[in-house]
N, C-alpha and C positions, 0 to 999 in steps of 0.2 A: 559912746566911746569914740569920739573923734578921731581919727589918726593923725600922726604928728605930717604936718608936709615936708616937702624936699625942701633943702638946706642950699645948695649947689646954685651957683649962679651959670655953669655950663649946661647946655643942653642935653643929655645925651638919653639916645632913643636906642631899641633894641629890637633884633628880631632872633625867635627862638624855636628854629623849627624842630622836627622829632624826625632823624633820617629814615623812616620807617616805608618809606614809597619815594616815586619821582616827586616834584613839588608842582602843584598845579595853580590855575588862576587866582584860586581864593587866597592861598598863600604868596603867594607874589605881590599881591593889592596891600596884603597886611604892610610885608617888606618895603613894598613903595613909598605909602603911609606914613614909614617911621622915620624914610631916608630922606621923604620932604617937608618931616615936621622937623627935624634935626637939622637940615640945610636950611632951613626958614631961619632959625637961630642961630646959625653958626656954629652947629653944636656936631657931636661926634655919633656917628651910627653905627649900634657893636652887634656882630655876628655870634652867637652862642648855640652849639648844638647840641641839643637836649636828649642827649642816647642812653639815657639809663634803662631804656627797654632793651638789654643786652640781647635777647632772642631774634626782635624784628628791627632791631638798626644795622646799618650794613655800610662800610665805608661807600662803597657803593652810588648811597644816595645821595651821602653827604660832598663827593666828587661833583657829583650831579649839578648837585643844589648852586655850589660854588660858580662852576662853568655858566650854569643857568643866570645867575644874576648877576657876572660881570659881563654876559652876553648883554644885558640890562643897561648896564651901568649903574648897576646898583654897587658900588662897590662903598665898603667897611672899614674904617677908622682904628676899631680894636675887634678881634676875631681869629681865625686860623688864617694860616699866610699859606698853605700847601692846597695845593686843588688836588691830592691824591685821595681825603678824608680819614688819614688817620689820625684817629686822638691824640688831640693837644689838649692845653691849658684852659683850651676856651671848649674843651669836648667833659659835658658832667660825669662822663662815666669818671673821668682820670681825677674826681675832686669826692669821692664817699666817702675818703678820709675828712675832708672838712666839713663835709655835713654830718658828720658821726658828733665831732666836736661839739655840731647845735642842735641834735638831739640830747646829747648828753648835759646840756646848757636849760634846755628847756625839762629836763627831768630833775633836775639839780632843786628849780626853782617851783615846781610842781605843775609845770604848766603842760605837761606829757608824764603818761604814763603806759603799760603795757598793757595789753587786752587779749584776754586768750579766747576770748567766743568764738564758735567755730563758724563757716559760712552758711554750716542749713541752718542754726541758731540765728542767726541775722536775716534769714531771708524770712522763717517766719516770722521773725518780731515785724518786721518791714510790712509781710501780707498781715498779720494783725493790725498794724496801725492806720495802713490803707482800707481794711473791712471797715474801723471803725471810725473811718473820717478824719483821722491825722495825720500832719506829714509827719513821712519815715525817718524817723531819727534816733541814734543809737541812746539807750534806756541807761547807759551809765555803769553797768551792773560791776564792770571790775576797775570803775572809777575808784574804789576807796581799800582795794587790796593792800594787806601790809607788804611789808618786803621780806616777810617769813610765807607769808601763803605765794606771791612771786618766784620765789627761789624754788620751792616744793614743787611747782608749778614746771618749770624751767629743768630742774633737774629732774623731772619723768618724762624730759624730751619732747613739750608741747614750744612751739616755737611763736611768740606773742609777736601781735602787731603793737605798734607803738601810735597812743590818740593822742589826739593837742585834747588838752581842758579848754573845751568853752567857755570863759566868764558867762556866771547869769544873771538875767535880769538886764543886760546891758544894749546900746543900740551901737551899730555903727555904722558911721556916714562918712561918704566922702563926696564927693565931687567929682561926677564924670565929667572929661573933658568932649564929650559927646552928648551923653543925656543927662545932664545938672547933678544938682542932688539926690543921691542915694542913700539910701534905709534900710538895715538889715536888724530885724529881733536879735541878737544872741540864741535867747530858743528856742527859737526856729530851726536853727541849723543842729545845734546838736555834736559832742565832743566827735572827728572825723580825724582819721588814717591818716598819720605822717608818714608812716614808714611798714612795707608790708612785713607777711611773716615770715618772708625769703630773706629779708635784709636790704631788699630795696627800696630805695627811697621814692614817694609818692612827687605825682606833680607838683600838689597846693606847693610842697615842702620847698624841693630844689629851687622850684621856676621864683617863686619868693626872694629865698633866700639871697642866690646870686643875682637877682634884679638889685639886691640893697649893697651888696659887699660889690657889685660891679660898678658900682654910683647910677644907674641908671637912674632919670629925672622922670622921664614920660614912658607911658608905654601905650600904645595903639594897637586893639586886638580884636578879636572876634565877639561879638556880642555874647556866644553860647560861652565865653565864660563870665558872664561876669556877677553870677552868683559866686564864684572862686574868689572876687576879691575881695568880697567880707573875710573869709578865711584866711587868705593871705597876708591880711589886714592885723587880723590878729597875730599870728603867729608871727611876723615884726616888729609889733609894741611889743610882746611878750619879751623877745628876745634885744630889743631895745635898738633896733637897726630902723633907720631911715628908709621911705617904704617909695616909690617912683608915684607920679600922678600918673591915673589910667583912663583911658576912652575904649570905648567897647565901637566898633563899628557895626553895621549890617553885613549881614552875609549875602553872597550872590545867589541869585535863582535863576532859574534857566526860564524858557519861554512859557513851558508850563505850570511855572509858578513852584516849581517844587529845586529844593536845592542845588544849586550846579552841580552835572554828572556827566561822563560822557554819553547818557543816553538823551542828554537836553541842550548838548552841542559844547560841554566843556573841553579842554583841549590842554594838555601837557605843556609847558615852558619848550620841553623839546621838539614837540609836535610841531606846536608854531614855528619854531625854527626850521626845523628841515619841508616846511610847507611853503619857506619863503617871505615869512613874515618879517618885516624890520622891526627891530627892538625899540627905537623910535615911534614906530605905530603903534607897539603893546603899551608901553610905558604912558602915551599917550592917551590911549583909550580909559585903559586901569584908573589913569588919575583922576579922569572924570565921573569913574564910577562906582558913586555913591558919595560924590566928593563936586561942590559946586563951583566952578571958574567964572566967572566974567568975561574972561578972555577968551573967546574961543579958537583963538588962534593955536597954529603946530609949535609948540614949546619942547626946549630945550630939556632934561633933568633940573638943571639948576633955575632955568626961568619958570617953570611949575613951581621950584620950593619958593620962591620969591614971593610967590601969590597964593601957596598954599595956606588954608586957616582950617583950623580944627572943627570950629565952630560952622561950619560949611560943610562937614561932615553929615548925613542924612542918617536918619533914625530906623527910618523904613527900609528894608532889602531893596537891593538895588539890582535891577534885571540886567541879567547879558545879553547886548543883540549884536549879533553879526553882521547888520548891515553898518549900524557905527562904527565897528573892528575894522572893514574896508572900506570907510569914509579916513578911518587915520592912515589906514594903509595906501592909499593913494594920495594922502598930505604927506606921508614920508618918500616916499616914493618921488615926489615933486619936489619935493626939496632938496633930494640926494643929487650930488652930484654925477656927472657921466660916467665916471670913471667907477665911482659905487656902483650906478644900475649896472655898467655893463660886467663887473665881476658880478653883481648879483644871479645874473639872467645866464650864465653860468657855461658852459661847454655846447651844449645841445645848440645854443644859438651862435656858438661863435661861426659853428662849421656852417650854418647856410649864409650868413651874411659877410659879402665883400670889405675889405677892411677901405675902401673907399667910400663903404654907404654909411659908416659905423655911424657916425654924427648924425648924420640925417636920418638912417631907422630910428635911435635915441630919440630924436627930436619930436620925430612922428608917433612914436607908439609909448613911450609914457604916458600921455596923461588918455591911454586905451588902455592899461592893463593893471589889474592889481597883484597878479602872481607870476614867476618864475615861465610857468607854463603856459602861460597866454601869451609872453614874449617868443614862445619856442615856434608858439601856433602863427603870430605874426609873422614873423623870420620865413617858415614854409611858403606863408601867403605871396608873398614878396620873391622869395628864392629857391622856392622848393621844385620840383617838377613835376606837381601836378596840384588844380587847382580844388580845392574842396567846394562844394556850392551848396549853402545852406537853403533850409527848407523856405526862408522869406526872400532869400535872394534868389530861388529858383523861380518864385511866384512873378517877383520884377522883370526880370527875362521873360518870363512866358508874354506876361502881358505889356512888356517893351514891342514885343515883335519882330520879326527876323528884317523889317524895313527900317526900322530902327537902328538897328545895328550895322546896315547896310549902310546909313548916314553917317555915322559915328566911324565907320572904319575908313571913310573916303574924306573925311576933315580929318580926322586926328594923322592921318599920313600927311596931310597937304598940308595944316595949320600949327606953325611950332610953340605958338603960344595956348597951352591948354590951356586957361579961361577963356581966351577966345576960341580955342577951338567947343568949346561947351556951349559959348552962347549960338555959335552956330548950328551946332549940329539942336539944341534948342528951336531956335529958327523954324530950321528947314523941319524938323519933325512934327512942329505944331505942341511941344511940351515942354513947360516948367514945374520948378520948384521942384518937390519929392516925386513926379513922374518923369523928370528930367535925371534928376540926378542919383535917386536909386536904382533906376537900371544898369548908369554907369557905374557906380560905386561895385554894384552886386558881377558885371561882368569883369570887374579889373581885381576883385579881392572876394569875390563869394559870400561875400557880406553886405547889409545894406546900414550898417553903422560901422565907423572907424578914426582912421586919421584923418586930416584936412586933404582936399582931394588935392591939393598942389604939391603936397608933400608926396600921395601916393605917385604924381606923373614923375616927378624926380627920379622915385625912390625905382619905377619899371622902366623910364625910358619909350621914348617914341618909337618903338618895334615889337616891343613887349606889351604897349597898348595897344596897337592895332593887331597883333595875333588875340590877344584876349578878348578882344571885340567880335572878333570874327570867328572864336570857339561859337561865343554864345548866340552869334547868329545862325 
C-alpha cells in the first residue's frame, strides 16, 4: 500500500513539540532540521504544540520553548504569536472538536472501531505472545462487535478505547528522506489506539492528522518514531488526506555512548543561555550534528539553509562533544561584534575595566576566552588588586630567578618600547623563547598563556609592569 505523496509545490516543514519539560538539545536539532530544510526551499516553518497531555503540559513550557527558539532564531512562519503559552489555534488541546469529527469519519467508513479490553487483558495477551516468539499485537477480539453488543457495553459504563482497523495482508512503503525505502507488513503491526478511554486522543492520531489539514510537506524527526509512520500512514489514506514526506533522524548520545542526559553532559536551551553561550554557536554546532557541511566555515541561519541537504543527514547517532560546542563558541565569539562582546561579558566586567582600555581589553582577550567568566577572570588580571598566580606560572618564576627579575625591572623602567625592552632583558639574562617569555607573561598576569604580550604592556602600562616584576622577584 504505497501512500499517496505531497501535492503542494510550497515547502512547508513543522515542529511539534509536547510542553511537558524545558526543551533540550535533542529537540532543538529536530527544530533546526525543519527550519533549514524549509529555508533551503523557500518554504514556511510552522510551530504546533502538541498538549493534549492535559496533566503534564503547562503553559509554562510552552513560554519556555518560544523564548528558547527566538533566542535561536529559529523563528515560525505559522504557530502561536504570544510567548505567554496559552492555547491558541495552533495549541491541539483547543482543536478535540475536530478530531472528534475524524474519529467519527473513520468509524463511519469502518476503519475504527471501539475496544473495551481492559489493560491486565492486554498485558497478558502481550506476555503470551512474547513467551511464544511473536510480536505483541493486539488479537482483534472486539474487531467485529455489533453495535447492539457496543451499546450494552457502553451503557453498563465501560468506557472503550477507539482502534484504527489495520488493512491485512498489506505492505507499506514510503520513502525516508533520510534512510530510502521503507517496509512495513500490515501484520506486523496489528489494529493500535486512536483514541484512549479517557476520551483523549493518542499521538499516532493528532500528530497525523494535523501534519495533513496544516499542509505540512516534510517533516524531519526523531528516528525512535519511525515505526509511527507506517501507522500514521495509514490512518491518512484511510481518511483520504495528503500525508507530508518524512526523514527520521539519529538521535544524540553523549560520550558514553548512551543517550544524551544530563548525566552525559546534556544541557537545557536555558542552561546554555544563562552559561553565556551565543545562540550563534548553538545553532552552529547543532547543524553539524549529525548533518554533513562542506563548509566548515561560521554560518549564518540562512547561510546553513542555503547548503543544508537532507540527504547529508547521517544514519548513525551523532555524538555530543563539548570541545566542538567551544570551537563554535569562540567562532561566534570572533565574529561578534564589540559592542555584542562587551554587553555580553556583562556588569561584573564593566566595574574593573577603565572605559579608556574598553577597545583594547576587547581586542586582547577575545580570541582567550570562551565564556562570560573568563572575561571577568581577565578584567581582575588586568585591574583587580590583587594578582592570582597559577600553579605553572608559579613554577616560571621560581625557575626565572629573583636575578631575572632584577633584569626585567631595570629595562622595562629604562626601555619604552616593550619589544625592545624584551629582547633586552633576553640579552642580558642569557634566555629565549618559552624561558624568556613565560616568566614574563607568568609575572605580569599569573598566567603563562594569554593575550599578545604587546597588548598586555598597553593594556598595564610602564609602572604597573615594573611593580609586577618586582612582586615576583
Amino acid at each position: 500500500m504505497p501512500a499517496a505523496s505531497s501535492s503542494t509545490n510550497t515547502v512547508v516543514t513543522r515542529f511539534a513539540p509536547s510542553p511537558t519539560g524545558f526543551v533540550h538539545l535533542g529537540n532543538i536539532r529536530t527544530a533546526l532540521f525543519n527550519v533549514l530544510l524549509s529555508g533551503k526551499h523557500g518554504g514556511d516553518f510552522l510551530l504546533r504544540i502538541e498538549d493534549t497531555d492535559q496533566e503534564r503540559s503547562k503553559d509554562e513550557f510552552t513560554a519556555a520553548l518560544m523564548v528558547d527558539m527566538r533566542w535561536l532564531g529559529l523563528d515560525w512562519a505559522q504557530g502561536p504569536t504570544d510567548d505567554d503559552g496559552k492555547p491558541g489555534e495552533y495549541h491541539q488541546s483547543q482543536r478535540l472538536g475536530l478530531y472528534q469529527e475524524y474519529y467519527d469519519k473513520l468509524e463511519a467508513v469502518g476503519s475504527a472501531y471501539p475496544c473495551f479490553c481492559s489493560a491486565e487483558r492486554l498485558a497478558v495477551l502481550r506476555k503470551t505472545q512474547l513467551s511464544a516468539g511473536q510480536p505483541p499485537r493486539y488479537d482483534g477480539i472486539c474487531a467485529n462487535l455489533s453495535k447492539e453488543e457496543v451499546a450494552k457495553k457502553i451503557a453498563e459504563g465501560q468506557k472503550p478505547t477507539l482502534r484504527f482497523r489495520v488493512p491485512k495482508s498489506e505492505e507499506v512503503t514510503f520513502p525516508d528522506l533520510v534512510r530510502g525505502e521503507q517496509r512495513f507488513n500490515s501484520d506486523d503491526i496489528g489494529d493500535f489506539i486512536i483514541r484512549r478511554g479517557d476520551g483523549t486522543p493518542a499521538f499516532f492520531f493528532t500528530n497525523a492528522v494535523d501534519d495533513g489539514l496544516m499542509n505540512v510537506t516534510h517533516v524531519l524527526r526523531g528516528d525512535d518514531h519511525l515505526t509511527n509512520t507506517p501507522r500514521q500512514l495509514m490512518i491518512l489514506n484511510a481518511l483520504g488526506i495528503r500525508h507530508p514526506e518524512y526523514g527520521h533522524i539519529s538521535l544524540i548520545i553523549g560520550n558514553d555512548g548512551a543517550p544524551l542526559s544530563k548525566r552525559n553532559g546534556s544541557m537545557g536551551i536555558r542552561e546554555m543561555r544563562d552559561q553565556g553561550y551565543f545562540p550563534e554557536a548553538v545553532v552552529n554546532y547543532l547543524a553539524r550534528l549529525g548533518h554533513y557541511y562542506a563548509d566548515n566555515s561560521f554560518m549564518t541561519v540562512e547561510e546553513l539553509s542555503a547548503q543544508f541537504d537532507a540527504s547529508h543527514l547521517g544514519k548513525a547517532p551523532a555524538h555530543f562533544d563539548m570541545t566542538q560546542l567551544q570551537h563554535w563558541q569562540k567562532e561566534a565569539l570572533n565574529a561578534a561584534d564589540d559592542d555584542t562582546v562587551w554587553q555580553w561579558l556583562g556588569e561584573s566586567v564593566y566595574k574593573h575595566v577603565p572605559a579608556d582600555k574598553k577597545a583594547l581589553f576587547l581586542k586582547a582577550v577575545k580570541p582567550n576566552i570562551s565564556n562570560s567568566e573568563q572575561g571577568v577572570e581577565w578584567a581582575t588580571v588586568f585591574f583587580g588588586d590583587e594578582l592570582l598566580i597559577e600553579d605553572d606560572a608559579k613554577t616560571a618564576i621560581d625557575e626565572a630567578g629573583s636575578e631575572f627579575y632584577e633584569i626585567a625591572t631595570t629595562v622595562f623602567a629604562e626601555e619604552a618600547d616593550f619589544k625592545a625592552a624584551i629582547k633586552t632583558i633576553g640579552k642580558q639574562a642569557g634566555k629565549k623563547g618559552k624561558a624568556l617569555f613565560w616568566p614574563i607573561r607568568a609575572a605580569l598576569t599569573g598566567k603563562v598563556h594569554g593575550p599578545e604580550m604587546s597588548d598586555l604592556a598597553l593594556l598595564l602600562g610602564v609602572d604597573e609592569i615594573v611593580a609586577r616584576c618586582k612582586r615576583a622577584r
